[in-house]
SEDOVO-808031 format. One record per residue (C-alpha): x, y, z; residue in three letters. Coordinates in steps of 0.25 Angstrom, whole numbers. Each point is the difference from the previous one (the first is absolute). Layout:
N
    xx    yy    zz res
     X     Y     Z ALA
...
//
This chain:
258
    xx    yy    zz res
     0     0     0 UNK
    12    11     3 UNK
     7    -3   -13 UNK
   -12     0    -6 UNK
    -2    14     5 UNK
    15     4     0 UNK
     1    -5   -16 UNK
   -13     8    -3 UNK
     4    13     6 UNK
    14    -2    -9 UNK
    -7    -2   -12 UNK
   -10    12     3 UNK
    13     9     5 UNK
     8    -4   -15 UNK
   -14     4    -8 UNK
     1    14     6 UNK
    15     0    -2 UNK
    -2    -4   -14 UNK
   -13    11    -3 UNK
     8    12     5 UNK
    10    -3    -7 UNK
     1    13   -12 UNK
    -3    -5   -14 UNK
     9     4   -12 UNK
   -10     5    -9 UNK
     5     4   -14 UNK
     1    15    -2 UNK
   -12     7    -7 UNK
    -1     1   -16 UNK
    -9     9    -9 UNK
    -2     5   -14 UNK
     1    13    -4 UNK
     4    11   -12 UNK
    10    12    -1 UNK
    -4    13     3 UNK
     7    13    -2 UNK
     1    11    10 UNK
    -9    10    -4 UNK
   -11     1   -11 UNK
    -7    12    -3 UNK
   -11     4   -11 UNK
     2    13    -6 UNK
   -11     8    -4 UNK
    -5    13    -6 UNK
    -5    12     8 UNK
    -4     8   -10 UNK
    -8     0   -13 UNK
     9     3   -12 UNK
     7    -6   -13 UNK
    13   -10     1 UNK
     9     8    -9 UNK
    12   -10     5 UNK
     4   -14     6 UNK
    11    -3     1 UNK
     3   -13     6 UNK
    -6   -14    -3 UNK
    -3   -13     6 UNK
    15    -6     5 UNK
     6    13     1 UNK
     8     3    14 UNK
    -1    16     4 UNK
     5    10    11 UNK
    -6     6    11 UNK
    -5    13    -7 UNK
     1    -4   -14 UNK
   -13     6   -10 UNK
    -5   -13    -4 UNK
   -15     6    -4 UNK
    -3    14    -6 UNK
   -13     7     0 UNK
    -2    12   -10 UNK
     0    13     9 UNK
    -4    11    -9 UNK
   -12     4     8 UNK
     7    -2    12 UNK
    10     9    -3 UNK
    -9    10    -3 UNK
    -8    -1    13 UNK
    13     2     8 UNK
     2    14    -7 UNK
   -14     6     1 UNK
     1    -6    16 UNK
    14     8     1 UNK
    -5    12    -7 UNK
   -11    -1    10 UNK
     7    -1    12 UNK
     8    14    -6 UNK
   -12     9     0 UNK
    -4    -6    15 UNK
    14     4     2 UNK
    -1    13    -4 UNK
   -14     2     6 UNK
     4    -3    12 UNK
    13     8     1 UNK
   -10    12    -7 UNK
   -11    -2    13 UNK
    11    -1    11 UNK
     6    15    -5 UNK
   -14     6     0 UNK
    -1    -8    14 UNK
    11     8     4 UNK
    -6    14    -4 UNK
   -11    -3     9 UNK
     8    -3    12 UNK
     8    11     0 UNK
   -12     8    -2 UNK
    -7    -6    11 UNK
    11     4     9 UNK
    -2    13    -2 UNK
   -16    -1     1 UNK
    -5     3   -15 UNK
    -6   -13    -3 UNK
   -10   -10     8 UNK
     3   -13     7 UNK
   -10    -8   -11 UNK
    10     8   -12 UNK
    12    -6     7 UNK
    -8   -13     4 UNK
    -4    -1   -16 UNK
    16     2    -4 UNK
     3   -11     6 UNK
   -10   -10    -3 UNK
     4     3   -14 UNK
    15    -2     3 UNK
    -5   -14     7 UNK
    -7    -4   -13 UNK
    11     4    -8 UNK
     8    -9     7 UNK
    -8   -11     0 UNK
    -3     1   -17 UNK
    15    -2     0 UNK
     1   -12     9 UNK
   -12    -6   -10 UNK
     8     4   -12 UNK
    14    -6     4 UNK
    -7   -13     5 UNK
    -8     0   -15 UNK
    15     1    -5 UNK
     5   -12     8 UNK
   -12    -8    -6 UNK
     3     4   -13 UNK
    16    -5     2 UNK
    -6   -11     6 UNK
   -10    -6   -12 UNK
    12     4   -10 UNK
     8    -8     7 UNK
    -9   -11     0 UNK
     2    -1   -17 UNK
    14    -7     3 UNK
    -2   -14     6 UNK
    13    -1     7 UNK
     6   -14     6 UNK
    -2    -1    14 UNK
    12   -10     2 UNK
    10    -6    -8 UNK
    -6   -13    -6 UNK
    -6    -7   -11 UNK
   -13     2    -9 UNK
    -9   -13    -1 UNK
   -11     6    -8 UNK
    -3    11    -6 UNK
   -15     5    -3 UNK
     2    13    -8 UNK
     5     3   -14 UNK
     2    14    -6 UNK
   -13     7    -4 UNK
    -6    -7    11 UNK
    -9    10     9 UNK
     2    -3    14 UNK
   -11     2    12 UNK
     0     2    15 UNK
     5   -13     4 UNK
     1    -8   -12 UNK
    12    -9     3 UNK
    15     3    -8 UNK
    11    -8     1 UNK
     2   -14    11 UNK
    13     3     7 UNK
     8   -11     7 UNK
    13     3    11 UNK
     8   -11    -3 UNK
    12     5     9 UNK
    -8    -9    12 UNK
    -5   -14    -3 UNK
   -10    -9     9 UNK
    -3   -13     1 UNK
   -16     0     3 UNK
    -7   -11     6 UNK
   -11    -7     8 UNK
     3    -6    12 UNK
   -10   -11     7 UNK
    -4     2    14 UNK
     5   -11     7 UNK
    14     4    -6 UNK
    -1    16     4 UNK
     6    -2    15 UNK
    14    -7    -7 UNK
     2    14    -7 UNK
     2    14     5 UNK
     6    12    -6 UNK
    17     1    -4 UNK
     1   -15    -2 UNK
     6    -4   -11 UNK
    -6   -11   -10 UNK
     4    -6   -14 UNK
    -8     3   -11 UNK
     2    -9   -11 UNK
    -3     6   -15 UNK
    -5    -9   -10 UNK
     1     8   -12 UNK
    16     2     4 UNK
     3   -15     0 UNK
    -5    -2    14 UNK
     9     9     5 UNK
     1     1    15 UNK
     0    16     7 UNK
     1     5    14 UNK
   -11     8     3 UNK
    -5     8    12 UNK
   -12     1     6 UNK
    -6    15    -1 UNK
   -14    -2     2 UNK
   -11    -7     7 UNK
   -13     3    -2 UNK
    -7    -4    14 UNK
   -13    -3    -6 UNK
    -4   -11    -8 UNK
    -8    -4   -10 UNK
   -15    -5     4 UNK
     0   -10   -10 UNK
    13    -5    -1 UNK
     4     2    13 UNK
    13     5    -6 UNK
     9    12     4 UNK
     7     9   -10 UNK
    16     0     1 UNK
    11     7    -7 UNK
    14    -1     0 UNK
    12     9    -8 UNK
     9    -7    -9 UNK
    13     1    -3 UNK
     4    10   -13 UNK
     0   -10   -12 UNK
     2     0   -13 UNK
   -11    -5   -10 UNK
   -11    -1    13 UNK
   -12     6    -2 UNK
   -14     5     5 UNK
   -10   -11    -3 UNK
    10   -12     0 UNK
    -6   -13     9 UNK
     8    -7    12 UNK
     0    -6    12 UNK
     3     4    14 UNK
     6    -8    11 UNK
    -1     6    15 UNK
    14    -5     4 UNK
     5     6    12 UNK
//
């Protein structure tokens, strides 16, 4: 009966033993594509003729470089008349603020009103305010001409183009794709039994099928702490290494090493 006991309890003692022990699990693996740094879609703010583009689909270009041009004949002529406004307001108000003077000296000396001096200055005040109003309509004029050139954000590559010369652009009709291919990421979708395995500055290796499965060091950048309802997955991204021949869109494989 006491072996009996004593040989029960080992057994019981070694099956606890053996469930704490830690398991070696295989590190986490998912799918996902290249993305660049930044994308943007550049649009029109204005309504006007494209007189010029001057890049196409593939083409690389700097930070500041004209890439669409909008005809800005009326423009050019609406920043004149506003600046030949702002002139006169100029002069009006410099004209009211001498006449305002008049009547301060001569209320001083007790030959005019207190509502001829009051009305002096109002129109001093008005002046002033009708040149603030002209200046501003001035800066809005600069402001729309400058809006003809469509100018690149950042250095990057254009991959698309959705205007062509003679074209007629509107309020928020889209230009030109531009990709920052400076920064490349690894995007992918991690399921959520594997999302405590992986945190923030860990590196992985992202294999890349289209370069002959060729294996990169990666490091994670980005976690979104919210998944999916449906899949229940969590969006990841990594940045890769600088190298030659890889590109936004290609397919590969993670592997959540430590």
């Amino acid at each position: 009966m006491t072996k009996t006991v004593i040989g029960s309890v080992l057994i019981l003692i070694c099956g606890i033993a053996i469930a704490q022990q830690p398991v070696n699990l295989p590190p986490p693996t998912s799918t996902g594509v290249v993305v660049p740094d930044r994308t943007v879609t550049l649009a029109a703010k204005i309504v006007g003729r494209v007189v010029a583009v001057n890049v196409d689909e593939g083409d690389w270009v700097k930070i500041g470089d004209v890439m669409v041009d909008i005809g800005d004949a009326e423009l050019r002529a609406n920043l004149s008349a506003a600046k030949a406004r702002l002139r006169m307001e100029e002069l009006n108000w410099a004209h009211q603020e001498r006449l305002a003077e008049r009547v301060r000296s001569l209320r001083e000396q007790a030959t005019v009103s207190a509502e001829n001096l009051d009305d002096a200055n109002f129109k001093v005040a008005a002046a002033e305010q009708a040149v603030a109003s002209a200046r501003a309509e001035v800066a809005r004029a600069r402001a729309m001409l400058d809006e003809t050139k469509i100018r690149a954000p950042f250095d990057g590559v254009i991959i698309r183009k959705d205007i062509e010369t003679g074209d007629v652009t509107s309020p928020g009709g889209p230009l030109l794709v531009l990709e920052d291919h400076a920064i490349l990421k690894f995007r992918t979708n991690v399921k959520e039994q594997d999302i405590p395995r992986i945190e923030k500055g860990q590196t992985i290796t992202v294999t890349i099928d289209a370069l002959d499965d060729l294996a990169l060091d990666a490091t994670i950048t980005k976690i979104v702490p919210s998944g999916d309802l449906s899949t229940h997955e969590f969006l990841v991204e990594a940045t890769l290494p600088a190298q030659d021949k890889l590109y936004p869109g290609m397919f590969g494989k993670a592997e959540f090493t430590r």
